[in-house]
C-alpha positions in Angstrom: -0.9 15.0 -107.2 -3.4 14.5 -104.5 -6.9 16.0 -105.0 -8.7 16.9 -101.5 -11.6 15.5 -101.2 -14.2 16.0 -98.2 -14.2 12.5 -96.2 -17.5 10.8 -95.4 -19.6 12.0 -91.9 -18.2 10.5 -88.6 -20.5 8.6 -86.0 -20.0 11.1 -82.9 -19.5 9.2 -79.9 -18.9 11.4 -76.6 -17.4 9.8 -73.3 -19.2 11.2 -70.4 -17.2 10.8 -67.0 -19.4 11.3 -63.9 -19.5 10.4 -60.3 -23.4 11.6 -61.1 -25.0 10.5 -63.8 -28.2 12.9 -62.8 -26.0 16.0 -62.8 -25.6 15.0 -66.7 -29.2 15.9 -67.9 -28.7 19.5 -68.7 -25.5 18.5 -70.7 -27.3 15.7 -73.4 -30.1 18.4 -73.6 -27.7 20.7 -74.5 -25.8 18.2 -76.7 -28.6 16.9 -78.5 -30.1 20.2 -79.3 -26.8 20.8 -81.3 -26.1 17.2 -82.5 -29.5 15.5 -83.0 -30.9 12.9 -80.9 -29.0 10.1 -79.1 -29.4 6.6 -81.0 -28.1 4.6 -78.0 -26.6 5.5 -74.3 -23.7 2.7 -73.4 -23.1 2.7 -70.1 -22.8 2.6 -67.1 -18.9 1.1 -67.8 -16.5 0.7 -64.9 -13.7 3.3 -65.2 -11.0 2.1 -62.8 -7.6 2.6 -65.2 -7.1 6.0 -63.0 -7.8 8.1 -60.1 -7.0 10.7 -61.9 -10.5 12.8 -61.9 -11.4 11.9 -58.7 -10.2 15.1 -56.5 -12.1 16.9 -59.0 -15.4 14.9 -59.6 -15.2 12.6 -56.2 -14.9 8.1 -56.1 -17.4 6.4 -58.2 -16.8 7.7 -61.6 -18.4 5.5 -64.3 -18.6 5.9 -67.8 -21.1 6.9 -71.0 -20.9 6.6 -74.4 -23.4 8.8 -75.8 -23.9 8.1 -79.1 -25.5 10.3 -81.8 -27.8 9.5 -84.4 -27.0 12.3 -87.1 -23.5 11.8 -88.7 -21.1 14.9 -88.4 -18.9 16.8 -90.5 -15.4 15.4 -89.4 -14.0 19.3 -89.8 -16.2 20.3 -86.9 -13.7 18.5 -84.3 -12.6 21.7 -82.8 -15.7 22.8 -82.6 -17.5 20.2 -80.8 -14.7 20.2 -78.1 -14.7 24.0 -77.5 -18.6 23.0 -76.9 -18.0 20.4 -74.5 -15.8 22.5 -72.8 -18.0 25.2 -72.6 -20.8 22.5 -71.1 -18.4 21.4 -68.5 -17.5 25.1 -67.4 -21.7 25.8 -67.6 -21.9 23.5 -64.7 -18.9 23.4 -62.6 -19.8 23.4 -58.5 -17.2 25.2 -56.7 -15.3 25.7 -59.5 -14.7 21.9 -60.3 -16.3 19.9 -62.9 -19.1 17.8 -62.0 -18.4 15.6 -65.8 -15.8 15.2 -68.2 -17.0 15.3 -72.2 -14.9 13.9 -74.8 -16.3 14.5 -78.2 -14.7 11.7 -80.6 -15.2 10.6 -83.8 -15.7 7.1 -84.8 -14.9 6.4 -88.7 -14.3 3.4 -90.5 -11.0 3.6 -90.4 -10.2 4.9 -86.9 -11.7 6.3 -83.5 -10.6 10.2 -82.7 -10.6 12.3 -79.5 -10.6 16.0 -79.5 -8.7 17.3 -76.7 -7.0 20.5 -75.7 -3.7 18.8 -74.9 -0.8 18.6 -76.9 1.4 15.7 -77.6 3.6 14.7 -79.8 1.2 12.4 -81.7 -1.6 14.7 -81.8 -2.3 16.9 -84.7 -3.7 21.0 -84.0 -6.7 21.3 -85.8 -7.3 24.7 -84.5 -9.4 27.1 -82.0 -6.5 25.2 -79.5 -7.6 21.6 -79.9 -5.9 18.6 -81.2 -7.1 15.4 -82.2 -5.6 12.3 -80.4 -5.4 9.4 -83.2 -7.1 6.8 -80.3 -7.5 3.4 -82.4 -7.4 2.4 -85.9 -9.5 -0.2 -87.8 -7.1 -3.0 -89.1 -8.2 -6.7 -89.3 -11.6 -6.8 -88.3 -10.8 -5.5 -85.0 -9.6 -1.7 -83.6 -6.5 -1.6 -82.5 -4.5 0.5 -80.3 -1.7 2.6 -80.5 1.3 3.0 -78.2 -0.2 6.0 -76.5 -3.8 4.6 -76.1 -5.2 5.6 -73.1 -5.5 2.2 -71.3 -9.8 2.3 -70.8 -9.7 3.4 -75.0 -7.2 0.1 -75.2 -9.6 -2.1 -73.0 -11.3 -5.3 -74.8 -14.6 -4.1 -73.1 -14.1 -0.7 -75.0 -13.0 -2.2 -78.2 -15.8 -4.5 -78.5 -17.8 -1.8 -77.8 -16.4 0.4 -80.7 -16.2 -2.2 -82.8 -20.3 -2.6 -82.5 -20.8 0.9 -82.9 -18.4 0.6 -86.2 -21.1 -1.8 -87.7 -23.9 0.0 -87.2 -22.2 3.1 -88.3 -20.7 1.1 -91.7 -24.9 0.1 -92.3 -26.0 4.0 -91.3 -23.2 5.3 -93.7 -24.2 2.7 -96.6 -27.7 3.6 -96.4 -26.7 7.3 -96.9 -24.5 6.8 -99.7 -27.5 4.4 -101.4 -24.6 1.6 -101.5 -27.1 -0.7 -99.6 -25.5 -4.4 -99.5 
């Protein structure tokens, strides 16, 4: 017999899209004010694997990693990305989107999107999102899956994860006094 058991806090790391980083403020004010303060900002990365935001957003899109100080409940998925997607809608410009948030969580075992589309490898977590099982953690390196986005899939991004796993391993140590 299994016994639940709540799961340690995730590292929350969103993905901010933009063809205008300065049209982001109000969003990490926003963000922060429900998540805690930002620990670092990756970014700007290239984000050339597909056009496919551009008639929305316009040419140039780079990427953000925002990444958040406080550890989160990993329950809260759904939650987060109905947020995000509230943020976005907050600041559309003739009704399109001037930045794309992914919420995802970043654990030591895998990394996590929230999304509210379904595919067959995505599992409803409720409120009508679903969390996309990105990349998992198996020797030394993430890894991805056969239906890894390809920027997710990227050596760039991995090595960025995989950086971001560290510091989260020391942050989650620290917490659970199990100090090396």
């Amino acid at each position: 017999m299994s016994i639940p058991q709540v799961p340690e806090p995730a590292r929350l790391v969103i993905s901010v899209l933009s063809a205008r980083r300065e049209a982001t403020g109000p969003a990490l004010s926003r963000l922060t004010r429900e998540f805690g303060p930002l620990e670092e900002e990756v970014g700007p990365l290239a984000f050339t694997f597909t056009s496919y935001y551009d008639s929305e957003m316009g040419p140039g899109i780079e990427r953000w990693l925002w990444v958040f100080s406080d550890l989160v409940d990993r329950g809260r998925i759904a939650d987060m990305k109905r947020l995000t997607n509230e943020i976005e809608q907050a600041y559309t410009q003739g009704g399109k989107r001037v930045f794309n948030l992914d919420p995802g969580l970043l654990t030591l075992e895998n990394f996590v999107l929230a999304t509210g589309k379904n595919r067959a490898h995505r599992i409803y977590v409720g409120q009508g999102i679903f969390a996309d099982l990105t990349l998992i953690y198996e020797k030394k390196t993430f890894r991805p899956l056969p239906w890894t986005y390809p920027d997710y899939a990227d050596g760039r991004m991995i090595g960025v994860l995989n950086r971001l796993r560290e510091s989260y391993k020391c942050l989650l140590m620290k917490l659970c006094g199990r100090i090396e």
